[in-house]
N, C-alpha and C positions, 0 to 999 in steps of 0.2 A: 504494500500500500504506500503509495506517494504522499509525506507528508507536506502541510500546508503552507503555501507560498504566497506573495504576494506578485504581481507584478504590473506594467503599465498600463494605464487607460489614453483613449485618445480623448483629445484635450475636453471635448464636450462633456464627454461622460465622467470624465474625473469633476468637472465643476457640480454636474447634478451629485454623482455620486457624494461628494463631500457636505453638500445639501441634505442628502437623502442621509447617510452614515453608512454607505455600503463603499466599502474599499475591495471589491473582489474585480480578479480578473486573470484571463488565461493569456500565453502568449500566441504573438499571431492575430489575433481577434479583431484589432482594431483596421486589419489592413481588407484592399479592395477582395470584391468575392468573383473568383471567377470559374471556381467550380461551376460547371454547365452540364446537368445530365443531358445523354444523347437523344433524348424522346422531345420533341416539339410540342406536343401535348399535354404534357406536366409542368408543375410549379421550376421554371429557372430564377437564379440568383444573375440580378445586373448587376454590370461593375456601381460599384456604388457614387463612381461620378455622371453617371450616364443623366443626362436630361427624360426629365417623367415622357416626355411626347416619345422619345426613343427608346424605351423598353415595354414592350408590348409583353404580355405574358399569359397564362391561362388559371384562372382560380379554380385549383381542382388539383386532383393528383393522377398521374395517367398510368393503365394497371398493369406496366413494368417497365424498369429503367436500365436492367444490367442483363446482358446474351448470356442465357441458359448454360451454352460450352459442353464441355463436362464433369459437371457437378457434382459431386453426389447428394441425394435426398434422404431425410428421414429423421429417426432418432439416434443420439449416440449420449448414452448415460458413463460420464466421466468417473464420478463417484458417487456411486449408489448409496453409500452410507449416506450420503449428507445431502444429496442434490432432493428439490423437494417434488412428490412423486405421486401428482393427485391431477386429475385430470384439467383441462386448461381451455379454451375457447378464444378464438382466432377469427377474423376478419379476414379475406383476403382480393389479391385488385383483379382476380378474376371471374367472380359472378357475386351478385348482391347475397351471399350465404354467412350464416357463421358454423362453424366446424369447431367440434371437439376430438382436441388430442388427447390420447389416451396413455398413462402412465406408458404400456407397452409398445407405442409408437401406429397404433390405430387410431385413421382418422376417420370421423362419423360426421356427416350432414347433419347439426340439429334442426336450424332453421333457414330457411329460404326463400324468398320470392316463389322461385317456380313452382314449390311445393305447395304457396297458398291456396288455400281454397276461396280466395275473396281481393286478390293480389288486382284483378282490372279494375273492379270498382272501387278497391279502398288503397292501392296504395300509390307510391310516388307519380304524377302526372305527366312528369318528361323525366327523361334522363340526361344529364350534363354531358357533353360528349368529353370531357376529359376524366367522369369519374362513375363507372357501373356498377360501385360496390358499397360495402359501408364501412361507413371511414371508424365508427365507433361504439362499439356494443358492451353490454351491461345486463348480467342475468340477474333477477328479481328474485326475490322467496316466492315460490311457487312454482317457479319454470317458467313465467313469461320474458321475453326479452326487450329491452330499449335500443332499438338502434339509430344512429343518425345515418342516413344517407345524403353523404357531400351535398351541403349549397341546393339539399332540396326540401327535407322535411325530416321530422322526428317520429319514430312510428314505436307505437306496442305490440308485441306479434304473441299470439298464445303459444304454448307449448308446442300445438300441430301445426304452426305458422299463419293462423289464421292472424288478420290484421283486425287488433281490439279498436285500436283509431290513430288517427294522421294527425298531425301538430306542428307548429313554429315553423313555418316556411322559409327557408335557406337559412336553417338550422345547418351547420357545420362545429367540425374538428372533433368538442368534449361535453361531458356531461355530468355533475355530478349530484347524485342520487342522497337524501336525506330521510328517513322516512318514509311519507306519503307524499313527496314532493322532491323535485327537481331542480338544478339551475343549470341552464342551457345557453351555447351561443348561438346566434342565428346574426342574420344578414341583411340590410336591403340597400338598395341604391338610391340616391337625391342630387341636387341641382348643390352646388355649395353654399353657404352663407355669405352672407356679405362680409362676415371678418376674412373665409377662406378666399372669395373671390379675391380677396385682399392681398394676398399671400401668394395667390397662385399667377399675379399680373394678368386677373380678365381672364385666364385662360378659361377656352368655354369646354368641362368637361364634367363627368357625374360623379361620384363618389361614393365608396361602399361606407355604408355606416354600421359597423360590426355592434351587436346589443347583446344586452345578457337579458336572461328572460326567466321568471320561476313559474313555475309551470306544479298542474297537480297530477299526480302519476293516477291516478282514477279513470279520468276524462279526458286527460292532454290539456283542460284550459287554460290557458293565459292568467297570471296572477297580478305579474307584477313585469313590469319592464322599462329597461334604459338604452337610450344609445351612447356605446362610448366615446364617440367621436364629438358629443357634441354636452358633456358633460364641464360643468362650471369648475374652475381651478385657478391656482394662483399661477405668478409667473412662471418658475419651473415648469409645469403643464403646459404653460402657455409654448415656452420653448421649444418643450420635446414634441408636444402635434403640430408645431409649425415646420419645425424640420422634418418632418416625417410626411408631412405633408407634401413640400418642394422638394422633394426627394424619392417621390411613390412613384412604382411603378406603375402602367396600365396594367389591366386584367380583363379577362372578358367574363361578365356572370351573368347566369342567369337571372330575367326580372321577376320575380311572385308575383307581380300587378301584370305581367304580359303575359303569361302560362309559359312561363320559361323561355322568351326569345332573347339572344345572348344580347348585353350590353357591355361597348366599355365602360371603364371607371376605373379613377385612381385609387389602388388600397395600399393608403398610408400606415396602420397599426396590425392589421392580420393580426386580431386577437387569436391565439390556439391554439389556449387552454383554462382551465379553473383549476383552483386544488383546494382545499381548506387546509393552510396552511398555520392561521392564527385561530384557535378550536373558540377564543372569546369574541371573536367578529361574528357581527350577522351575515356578511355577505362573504363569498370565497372572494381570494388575490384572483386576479386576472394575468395573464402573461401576453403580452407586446411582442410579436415573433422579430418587427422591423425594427423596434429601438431596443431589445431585449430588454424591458422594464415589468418588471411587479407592480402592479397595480391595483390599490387599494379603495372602494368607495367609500364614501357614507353610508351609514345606515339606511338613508333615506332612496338610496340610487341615482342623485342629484349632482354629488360632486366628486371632487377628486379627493379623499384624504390623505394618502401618502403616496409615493412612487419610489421605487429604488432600482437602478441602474446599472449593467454591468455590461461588459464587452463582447455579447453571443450574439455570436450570428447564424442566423436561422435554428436558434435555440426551440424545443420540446419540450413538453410534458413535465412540470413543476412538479414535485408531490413530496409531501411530510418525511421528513427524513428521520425514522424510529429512535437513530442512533444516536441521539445527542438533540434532537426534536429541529435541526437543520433542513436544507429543502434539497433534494433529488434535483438533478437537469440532465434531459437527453442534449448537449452542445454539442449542436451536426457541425461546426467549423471550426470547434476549439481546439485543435492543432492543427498546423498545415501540412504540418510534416508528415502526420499519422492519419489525420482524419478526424472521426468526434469523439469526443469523451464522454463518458459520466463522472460529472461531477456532485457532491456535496459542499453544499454553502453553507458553513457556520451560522448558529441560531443569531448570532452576532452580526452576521452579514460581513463579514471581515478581512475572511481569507476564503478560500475555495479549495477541496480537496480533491486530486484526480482519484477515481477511485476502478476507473478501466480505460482506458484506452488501446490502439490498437498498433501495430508496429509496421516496419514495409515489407518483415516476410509473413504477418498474420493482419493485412489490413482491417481496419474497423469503420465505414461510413456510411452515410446517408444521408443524401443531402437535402432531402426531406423528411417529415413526418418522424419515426424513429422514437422510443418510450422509452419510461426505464419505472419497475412497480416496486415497492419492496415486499418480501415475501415472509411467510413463519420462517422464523429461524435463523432470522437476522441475514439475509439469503435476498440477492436482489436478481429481476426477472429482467432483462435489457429487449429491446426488436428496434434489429439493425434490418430498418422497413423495405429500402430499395435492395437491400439483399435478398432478400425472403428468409430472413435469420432470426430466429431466434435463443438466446442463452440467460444461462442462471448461472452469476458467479455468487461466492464468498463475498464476504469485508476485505480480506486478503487479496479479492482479484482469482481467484483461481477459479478457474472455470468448470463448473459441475454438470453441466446437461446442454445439449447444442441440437436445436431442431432447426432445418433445413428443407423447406416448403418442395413438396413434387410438382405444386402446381405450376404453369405453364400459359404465355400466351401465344397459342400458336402461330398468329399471324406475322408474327417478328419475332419469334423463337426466344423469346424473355423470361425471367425470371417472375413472375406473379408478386406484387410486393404485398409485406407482409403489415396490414393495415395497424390494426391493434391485436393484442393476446394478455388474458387477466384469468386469475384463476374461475372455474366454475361453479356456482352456487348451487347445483345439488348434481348428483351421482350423475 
């Protein structure tokens, strides 16, 4: 295990971060991104001096990034004694299903689209040409599932995949489950404000305005909801969505108000993810993929109350870090050398801890999407996404269980990426 270092920010982020009390940072991080996956269809990283009019991109994830070759597939249990050995449930970018792996390396259909019995009339309306699967699934007590389906909608499916009901319309990335209730991202596009017109000099273009949404797991209704793009804050805020702003790339999404016909817009923040990271907040931190910030509301969903900073880029999936009660990050670009790491961030926000990374004769990346869970046993679950990879190492880093997806997209001989995988909530 790599112990905790500190090292430089680029100069923006040292000012907020000094602001905010987060001194963390990886090397490498602050410099231009030009990892490019080869698929034209999936989320690419612009150099980050590139002008907004000139980086055109796709809001969506395309369902493979890396040539198949030859690979091998399946399960491979490192150490049986320790690696943790209970069944698991997976996403993947090759058909809208979720799939349980089985301790023994058997994989089973739970639920799927094709299998509904009620899939025309109740479930997704269009499908996003860059995304036919579900980006984020979530089994209930009872055997129902929660799935989001990329940038379309949030759905309940019963156990035989029948669809209970449809919800939050370009509902994307996470979700996180409390109860008898939810909090969800979702999506929609608008004309700018007059501070942005302000900002963006006139330029005439629409913009995604990412929202969090609480929802009741009953019905799917709408409880409560914010957009974050357009939420009240002091200067800092004002700073960090201004540059984020003259700095966004195009994307094309789909509109909910049109039945999905694609629109540009600039998306400056790409919120995506949630975690409950502080157990005394009402609302979960949010995560900022463009300025890699934590993001705090009010109780009320009105304003900004805190933000903290750090140097990821195309960072992932926040989540409570057991060991020390610090926060988990899948950092898709925090070495260049090597690729992404997982990190842990001291409850302090202070230092950053590598806790895996990958080398040049056992690569580790994904230059998008990409999680990391922690599991019984003090035992953390990684999905290296554009790989179709998934592992469970130690605290130690040592690597205890490696599954490696069969699926396949045949029409360009790819890798199936490997969307989300969390443990299963009944046999």
């Amino acid at each position: 295990m790599s112990s905790p270092r500190r090292l430089p920010l680029p100069l923006w982020a040292l000012l907020l971060a000094l602001w905010s009390g987060i001194v963390v940072s990886l090397s490498g991080c602050g410099a231009p991104v030009d990892e490019t996956p080869s698929s034209s269809t999936g989320f690419w990283f612009a150099e980050r001096g590139e002008r907004v009019q000139d980086a055109l991109g796709s809001l969506g994830y395309a369902a493979g990034y890396e040539p198949a070759e030859e690979r091998w597939t399946g399960l491979r249990v490192h150490a049986p004694e320790a690696a943790f050995l209970e069944p698991l449930l997976f996403s993947s970018g090759h058909e809208p299903a979720a799939f349980a792996l089985l301790p023994d390396g058997t994989i089973e259909r739970r639920w799927s689209l094709e299998q509904s019995p009620n899939s025309d009339e109740a479930g997704p309306r269009f499908q996003h040409p860059t995304q036919q699967a579900w980006r984020r699934i979530q089994e209930l007590p009872g055997g129902d599932l929660l799935v989001i389906h990329e940038g379309l909608c949030l759905m309940r499916l019963a156990p035989d995949s029948t669809i209970r009901w449809r919800a939050v319309p370009g509902a994307h990335h996470d979700l996180l489950v409390e109860e008898d209730e939810a909090w969800v991202l979702d999506r929609t596009i608008g004309p700018p404000t007059p501070r942005e017109r302000r900002w963006l000099g006139d330029l005439d273009t629409l913009i995604t305005r990412d929202g969090l949404v609480r929802i009741s797991l009953e019905d799917g209704s709408i409880l409560e909801r914010t957009s974050i793009t357009e939420l009240r804050g002091d200067a800092p805020w004002e700073e960090v969505y201004r540059e984020a702003l003259t700095r966004a790339r195009r994307v094309e999404i789909g509109d909910t108000e049109l039945a999905g016909e694609l629109r540009e817009a600039l998306d400056p923040l790409h919120t995506n993810a949630l975690a409950r990271l502080d157990p005394l907040r009402r609302v979960p931190t949010l995560f900022l993929r463009e300025t890699g910030t934590f993001l705090d509301l009010a109780a009320d969903l009105g304003s900004v109350d805190r933000l903290r900073s750090g140097p990821f880029i195309g960072a992932h999936d926040p989540q409570l870090d057991p060991a020390g009660g610090g926060t988990l990050l899948f950092d898709n670009f925090g070495d260049r050398s090597v690729g992404s790491q997982i990190i842990s961030i001291s409850r302090e926000e202070r230092t950053a801890k590598v806790l895996f990374q990958g080398t040049p004769e056992a690569p580790f990346f994904s230059p998008v999407c990409g999680a990391v869970l922690p599991l019984p046993g003090d035992r953390l679950l990684i999905v290296e996404s554009t790989a179709g990879r998934a592992i469970q190492i130690d605290r130690d880093g040592k690597l205890l269980w490696e599954f490696r997806t069969p699926f396949r997209i045949p029409q360009e001989d790819l890798v199936a990426v490997l969307l989300d995988m969390r443990p299963a909530q009944t046999p």
